[in-house]
N, C-alpha and C positions, 0 to 999 in steps of 0.2 A: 504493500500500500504506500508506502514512504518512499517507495522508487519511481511508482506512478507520478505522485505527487511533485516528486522533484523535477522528472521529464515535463508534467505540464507547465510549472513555474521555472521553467529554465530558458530564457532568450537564447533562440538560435540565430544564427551568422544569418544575414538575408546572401543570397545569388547573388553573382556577376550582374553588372546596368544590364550585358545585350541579352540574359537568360530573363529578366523581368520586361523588355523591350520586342523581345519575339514572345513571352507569354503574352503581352496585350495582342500583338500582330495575331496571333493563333487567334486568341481570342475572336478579335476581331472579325476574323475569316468567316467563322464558324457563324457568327452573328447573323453574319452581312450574304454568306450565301444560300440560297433557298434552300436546296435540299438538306444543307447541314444543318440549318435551321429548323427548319421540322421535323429533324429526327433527333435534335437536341431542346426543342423549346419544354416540351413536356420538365424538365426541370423548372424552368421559370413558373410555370403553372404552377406548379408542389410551392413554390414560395411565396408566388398570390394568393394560393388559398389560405396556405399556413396564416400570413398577415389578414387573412379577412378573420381565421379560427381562431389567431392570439388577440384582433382586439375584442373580439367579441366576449372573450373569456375576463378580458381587462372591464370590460365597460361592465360584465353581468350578466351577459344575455345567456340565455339559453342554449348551447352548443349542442345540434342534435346529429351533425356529423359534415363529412369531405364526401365528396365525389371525383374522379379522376377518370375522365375519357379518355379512347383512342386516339380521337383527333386532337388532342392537346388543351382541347380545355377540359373547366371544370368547374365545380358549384358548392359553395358551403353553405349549408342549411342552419341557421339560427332559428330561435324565437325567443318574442319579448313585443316591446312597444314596435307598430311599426313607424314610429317617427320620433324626434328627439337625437338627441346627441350623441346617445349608442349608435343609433343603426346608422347615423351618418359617418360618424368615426370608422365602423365597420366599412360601411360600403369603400370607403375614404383610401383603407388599409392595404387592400389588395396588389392597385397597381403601382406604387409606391414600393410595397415591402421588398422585391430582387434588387431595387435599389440600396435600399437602406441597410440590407442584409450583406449585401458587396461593400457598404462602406463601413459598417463594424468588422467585416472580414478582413477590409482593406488594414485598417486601423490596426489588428491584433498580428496581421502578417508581415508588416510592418514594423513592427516593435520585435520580433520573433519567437511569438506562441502560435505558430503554427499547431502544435499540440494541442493546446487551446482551443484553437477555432475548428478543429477535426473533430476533438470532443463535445463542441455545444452543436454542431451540426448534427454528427449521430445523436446526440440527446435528440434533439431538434424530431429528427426523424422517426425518432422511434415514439414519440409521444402523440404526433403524426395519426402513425400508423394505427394507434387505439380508436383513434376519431375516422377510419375509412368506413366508408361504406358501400364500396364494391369491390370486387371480383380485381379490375385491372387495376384499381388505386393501391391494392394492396400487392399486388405484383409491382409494380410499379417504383414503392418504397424499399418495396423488398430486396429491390434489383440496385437502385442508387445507393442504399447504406450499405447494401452488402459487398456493390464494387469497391465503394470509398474505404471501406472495414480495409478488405483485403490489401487493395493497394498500400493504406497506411502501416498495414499490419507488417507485409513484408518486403518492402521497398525501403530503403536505407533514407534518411531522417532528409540527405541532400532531395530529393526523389518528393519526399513528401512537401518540400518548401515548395518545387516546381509544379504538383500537382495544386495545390493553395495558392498559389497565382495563378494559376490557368481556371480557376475556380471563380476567385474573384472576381478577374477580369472578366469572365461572364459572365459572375452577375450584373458587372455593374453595364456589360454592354448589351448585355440582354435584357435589363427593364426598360433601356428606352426602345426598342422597337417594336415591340406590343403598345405601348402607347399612340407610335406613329401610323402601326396598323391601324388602332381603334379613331388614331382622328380621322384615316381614311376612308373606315367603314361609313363612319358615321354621318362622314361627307353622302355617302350614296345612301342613304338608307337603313342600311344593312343592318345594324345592331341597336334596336328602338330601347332595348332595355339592359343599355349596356349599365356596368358601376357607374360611370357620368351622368347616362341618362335619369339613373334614378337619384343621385347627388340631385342634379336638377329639379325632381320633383321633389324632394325633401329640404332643399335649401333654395335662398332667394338668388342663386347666381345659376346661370345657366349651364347646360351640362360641358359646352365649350369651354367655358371657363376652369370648371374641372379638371378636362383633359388638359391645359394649359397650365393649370400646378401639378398635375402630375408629371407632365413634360419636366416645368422647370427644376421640384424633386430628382427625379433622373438625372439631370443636366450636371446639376450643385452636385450630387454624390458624385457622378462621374468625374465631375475634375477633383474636387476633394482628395477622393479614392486613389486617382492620378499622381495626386502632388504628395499624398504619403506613400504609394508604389515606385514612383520613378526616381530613384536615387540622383540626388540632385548636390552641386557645390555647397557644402555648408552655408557658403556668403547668401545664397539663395534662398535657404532656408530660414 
């Protein structure tokens, strides 16, 4: 127990600038191109719901479970008031949370608790997985902590910093393009009841408005995230 303990309070070395400069570029790739995109968003999903599951647990509301589809998305079911400052907070948490989730990851990989942010993830996940309520969401959890376990488990501590960047870097580049999808949907029609649309019926700002702090959330963590990732002149600092 005291050795766990030590490893997770022990600051590791961060990588080489070009090994945290091609994890964003990887990153980036994976984002930015379709097909790697939709066979990787289904993570960002698990961390929109999570943020809608954890404020709802914060504000009170009645948590009655996660859903996780094939096609990438998915839906958390509360109950409680349907209006008021819970369920806006809720609604609020979703598309926000890949962001804010890469910028505490940012933060703690950065300093060198890599160990750390490995461990609050698996918690993360496995607490998760009590709240699914289907078939592929539970496969789904099953499959992300069980890769990340293994990887951490037997991959040398260098190995685990590089997958913790590549981690990060996606979340933080993978919350802004669901946002830019949903402004685009929304442009057409497409999603009348997206989280925005229903911010909009619940608060006096319209759902574009919405989408426009979520945007700018995304934006702030992304360079935030940036400027404690990318090893920089002290003078700069």
């Amino acid at each position: 127990m005291t050795e766990v303990w030590v490893t997770l309070t022990t600051a590791q070395p961060g990588p080489p600038a070009w090994v945290v400069l091609l994890s964003a570029l990887s990153a980036l790739s994976v984002v930015a191109w379709s097909t790697s995109w939709q066979l990787s968003r289904g993570l960002i999903t698990i961390a929109h719901e999570g943020g809608h599951a954890l404020m709802a647990l914060l504000t009170r509301r009645k948590l009655q479970g996660i859903r996780l589809h094939s096609d990438t998305s998915g839906v958390t079911l509360t109950r409680g008031r349907p209006t008021g400052p819970g369920m806006i907070l809720t609604a609020a948490a979703g598309y926000v949370a890949p962001s804010l989730l890469g910028l505490g990851g940012a933060w703690l990989t950065a300093s060198g608790y890599v160990a750390v942010l490995i461990a609050v993830v698996i918690v993360l996940l496995v607490c998760m997985l009590l709240l699914i309520r289907n078939l592929f969401g539970v496969v789904s959890l099953l499959a992300t902590g069980g890769a990340l376990a293994a990887l951490t488990w037997y991959a040398p501590p260098d190995v685990d910093a590089v997958i913790a960047y590549l981690a990060v870097w996606f979340l933080l580049f993978g919350g802004v393009r669901p946002i830019l999808e949903l402004r685009r949907k929304r442009r057409y029609g497409h999603v009348p009841d997206s989280d925005a649309d229903q911010l909009g019926r619940l608060t006096f700002l319209p759902a574009g408005v919405w989408v426009m702090l979520f945007l700018l959330v995304a934006a702030a963590s992304l360079a935030a995230g940036a400027y404690l990732l990318v090893p920089l002149p002290s003078g700069l600092r």
